[in-house]
Structures are given as structure tokens and as C-alpha cells.
N, C-alpha and C positions, 0 to 999 in steps of 0.2 A: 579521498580524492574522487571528482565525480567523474565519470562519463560525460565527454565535449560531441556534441554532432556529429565535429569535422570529425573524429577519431571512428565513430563509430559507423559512420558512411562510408568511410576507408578500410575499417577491417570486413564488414559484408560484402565489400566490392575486390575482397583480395579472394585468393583460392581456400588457405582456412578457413576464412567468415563463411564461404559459401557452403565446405563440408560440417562446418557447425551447425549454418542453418537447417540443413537437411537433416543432420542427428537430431535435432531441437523436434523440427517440423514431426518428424516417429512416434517421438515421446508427446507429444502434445497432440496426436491423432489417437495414441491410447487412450487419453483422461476428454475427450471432447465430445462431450454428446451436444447431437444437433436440436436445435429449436429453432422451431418454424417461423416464417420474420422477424428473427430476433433485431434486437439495437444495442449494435456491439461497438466498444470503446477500446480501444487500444493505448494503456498508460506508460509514459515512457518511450522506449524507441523500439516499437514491438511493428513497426512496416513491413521489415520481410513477410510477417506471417498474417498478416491483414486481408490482405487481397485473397491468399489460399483459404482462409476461415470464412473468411467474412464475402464471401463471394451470394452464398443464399440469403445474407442479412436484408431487412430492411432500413436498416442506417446503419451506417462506419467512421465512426471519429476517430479520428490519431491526436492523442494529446502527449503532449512533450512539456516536463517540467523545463522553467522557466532557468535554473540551473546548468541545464544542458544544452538546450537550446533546440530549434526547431526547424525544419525541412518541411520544401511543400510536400503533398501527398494527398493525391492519388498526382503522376506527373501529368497526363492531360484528363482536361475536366474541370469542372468547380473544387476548391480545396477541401478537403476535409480534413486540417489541421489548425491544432490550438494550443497558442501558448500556454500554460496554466501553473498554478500553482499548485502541490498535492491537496493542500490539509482543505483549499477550497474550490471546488471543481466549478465550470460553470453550467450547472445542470439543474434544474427541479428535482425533489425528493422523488424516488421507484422510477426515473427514468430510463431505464435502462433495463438490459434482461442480461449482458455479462461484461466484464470486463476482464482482460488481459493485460499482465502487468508483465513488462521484460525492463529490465535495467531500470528498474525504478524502487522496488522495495529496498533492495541492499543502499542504496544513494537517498532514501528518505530521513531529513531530518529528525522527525520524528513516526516511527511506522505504527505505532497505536493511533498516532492523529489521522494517517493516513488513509490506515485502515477503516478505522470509525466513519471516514467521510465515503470510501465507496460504500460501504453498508446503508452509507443514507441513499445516497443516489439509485443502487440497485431494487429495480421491483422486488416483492414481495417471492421467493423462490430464486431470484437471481444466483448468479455464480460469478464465483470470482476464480480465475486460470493464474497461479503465480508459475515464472521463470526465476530463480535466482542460485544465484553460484554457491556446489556442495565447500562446506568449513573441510568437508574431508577428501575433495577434490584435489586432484594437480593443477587444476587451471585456474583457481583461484590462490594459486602461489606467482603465478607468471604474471608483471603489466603488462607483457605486451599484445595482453587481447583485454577487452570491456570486462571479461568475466573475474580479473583479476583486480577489480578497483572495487572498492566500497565493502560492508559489510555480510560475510557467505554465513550463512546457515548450515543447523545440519536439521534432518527431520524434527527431533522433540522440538528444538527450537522455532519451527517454523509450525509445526501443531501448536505451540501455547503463545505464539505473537495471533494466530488463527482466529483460535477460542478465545482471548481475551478481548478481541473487537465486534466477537458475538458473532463469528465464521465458525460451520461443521465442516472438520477436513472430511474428505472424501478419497480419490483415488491418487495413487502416487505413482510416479512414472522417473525416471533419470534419462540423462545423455550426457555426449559427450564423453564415452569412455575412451578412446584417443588421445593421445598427448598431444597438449600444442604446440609442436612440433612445425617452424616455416620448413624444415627439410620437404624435399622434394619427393623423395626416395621414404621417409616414414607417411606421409602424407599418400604416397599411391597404397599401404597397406590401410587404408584408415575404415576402410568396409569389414577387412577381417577383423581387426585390435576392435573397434566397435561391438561384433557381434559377439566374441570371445568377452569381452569387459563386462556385457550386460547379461552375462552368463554365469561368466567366473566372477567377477568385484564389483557387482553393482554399487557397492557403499563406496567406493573412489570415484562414482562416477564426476564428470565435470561441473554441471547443473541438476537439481533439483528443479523436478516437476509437478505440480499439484493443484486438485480441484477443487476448492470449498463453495458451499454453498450456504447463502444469508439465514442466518437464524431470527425468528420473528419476536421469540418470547422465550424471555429469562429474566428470574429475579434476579436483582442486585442490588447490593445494600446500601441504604442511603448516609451518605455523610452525615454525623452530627452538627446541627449548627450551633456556631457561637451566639449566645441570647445577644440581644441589640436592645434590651430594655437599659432605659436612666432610671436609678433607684434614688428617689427624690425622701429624709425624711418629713412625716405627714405632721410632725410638729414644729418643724421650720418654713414660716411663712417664704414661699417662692419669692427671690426679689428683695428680701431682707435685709439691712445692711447693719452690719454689725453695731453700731452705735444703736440702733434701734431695737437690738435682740437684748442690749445690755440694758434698756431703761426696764423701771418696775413695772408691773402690772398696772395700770388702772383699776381704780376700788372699782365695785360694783353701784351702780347705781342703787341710789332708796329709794324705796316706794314712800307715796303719800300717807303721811300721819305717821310712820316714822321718827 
């Protein structure tokens, strides 16, 4: 099931989504090193944290798979929002210096293809910032927040989707130790259960956090192709037709005086 706009504009705009955001925003100031003008991409529905990142960028795109659908953004200004489709972005090859993917790896139809295409886009050094819901998380047992729909991860699995599209994992961070919880009354403890969680159980935390950056060179082995030659034999006239393969020979000519 995918993540819909309307869903996810409504749970960031409720008091959960907000204390999510802010556990998210922790763990994603640990793995964030800055770079100088970068030109940073936002995949999926990663807005909240646009603005606070991407504030020293020299460009900021918001792209929203066509699946889920799209919001303007930034709200006053020129847009910088696109609808897209994962597996084909609309960007020129090394355009970019990082991308940030929230709600979008776990809802990709296919995440090798996905991954392969930022790998193109990204310059040469680029990085790539995933968000996506712990398999050994609470909150990806619950729908009624984004982080409980689509496919969760647990680390090995998100290191070998990484490396297979030709990404070095880097540094790992979690959030979301809190239960998601709409009570009122667990929700005012959610500062202590947070700091205790990523103390005591970081492996339950609710999302996984992590940094890869683009690998430039690696062998890989090439498929064997299937030959595409026609084996024609070199004693059957090409174009022959059987009536004609069955008459005899013609004698040889004789020579003169003979």
C-alpha cells in the first residue's frame, strides 16, 4: 500500500507527525555533513526537512513519485516541485551533489531500479540520505501513520539493497523510539521514552537512518550473450529449392581434341 499526499500532509500536520518530525530531524543531523552550494533533491515526501537542510543549498527540488502524489512546495515563491517517476528522474547525469529519500524506498516498485537511477544523477562523490521504517520497529506494525505502509528494512538489508546499486553505506543513525501512540498523556512522555530508547533499544527503533555515498568503480560481471549468428551449410546453395538440389550433377565440360 502506498503512501497518498492527502495522508501524509495530514499526519505532519497532526501532533505525532510533528514529534516524528523532530525525532527524524536528530537522527538526520547526526549522518549530515554539509557541503558548500550543494544541489539537493528531496525524493518522496521528504518537505518537512527541506527547508531545515536545504537552507545553505544552491538548488532544492522536491520530487514526489507520481503514485503518491504531489504538493506545491516551497508555499510562497516559484515551485520547486515535480512530479516523477522513480526509475526515471528528470535530471542530466552527476547533477546533483545529494539526495534525500523519505517515504519513497520502502513504496518503490522496484528499489535496485530506483537506486541505480539516483546513482546516475548523483555527481561523482555524491550522497545519498535514506529514511525508511526499522522491519524490527513498533511503528511499522501500525497503519495509522506513513511509516507503517510499504516495505521496512532492517540494517543488513538496507546495506546489501546499498552495495548492490553500487552505494558505500556510511553512518547509521535511528528514531523514533516512542510508540505511536495518538494518546495525549504517552505523547507528553515522548522526550524521555525517546532518549531512554536510543539508549536502552536502539534495534526497535521506529525508522532507520543512513548515509551512502556513490561508488565510481567496480567490476561486474558481464552477462554472457546468446550468439545471434545463422549457420548456413557451405555446401547448400543459399536459395536452393529442393527440386533443384535433387537433379544430378552436370558432366564437366571437355576440352578441345577430346
Amino acid at each position: 500500500m502506498n503512501a497518498d499526499i492527502v495522508d501524509l500532509r495530514a499526519f505532519y500536520a497532526s501532533l505525532l507527525g510533528r514529534l516524528a518530525e523532530r525525532s527524524i530531524t536528530m537522527a538526520l543531523s547526526s549522518v549530515w555533513a554539509k557541503l558548500a552550494n550543494e544541489r539537493l533533491v528531496g525524493l518522496g515526501y521528504a518537505v518537512p526537512w527541506l527547508e531545515r537542510f536545504g537552507a545553505d543549498s544552491e538548488r532544492v527540488l522536491a520530487f514526489m513519485p507520481a503514485a503518491q502524489g504531489a504538493v506545491n512546495w516551497p508555499p510562497a515563491g516559484p515551485s520547486a516541485t515535480a512530479l516523477v517517476f522513480e526509475e526515471e528522474l528528470p535530471l542530466v547525469d552527476a547533477s546533483v551533489d545529494r539526495v534525500l529519500m523519505v517515504h519513497a524506498l520502502e513504496h518503490a516498485e522496484n528499489p535496485r531500479e530506483t537506486l541505480k537511477e539516483i546513482w546516475r544523477v548523483l555527481a561523482p562523490g555524491g550522497r545519498l540520505v535514506l529514511v525508511v521504517p526499522n522491519r524490527r520497529g513498533l511503528w511499522a506494525r501500525f497503519e495509522h501513520t506513513p511509516f507503517g505502509t510499504g516495505r521496512p528494512y532492517s540494517r543488513s538489508q538496507l546495506t546489501e539493497v546499498l552495495r548492490d546499486a553500487n552505494f558505500t553505506p556510511g553512518a547509521f543513525a535511528d528514531a523514533l523510539h516512542f510508540p505511536p501512540s495518538k494518546r495525549r498523556s504517552v505523547m507528553r512522555l515522548h522526550q524521555v521514552v525517546e532518549s531512554a530508547g536510543r539508549r536502552f533499544w536502539p534495534i526497535f527503533a521506529g525508522v532507520l537512518v543512513v548515509e551512502a555515498q556513490k561508488r565510481l568503480y567496480q567490476g561486474l560481471p558481464s552477462p554472457a550473450r546468446a550468439s545471434r549468428r545463422v549457420f548456413v551449410p557451405v555446401l547448400t546453395p543459399q536459395g536452393a529449392t529442393r527440386a533443384m538440389r535433387a537433379m544430378p550433377a552436370a558432366a564437366p565440360a571437355r576440352r578441345k581434341g577430346e
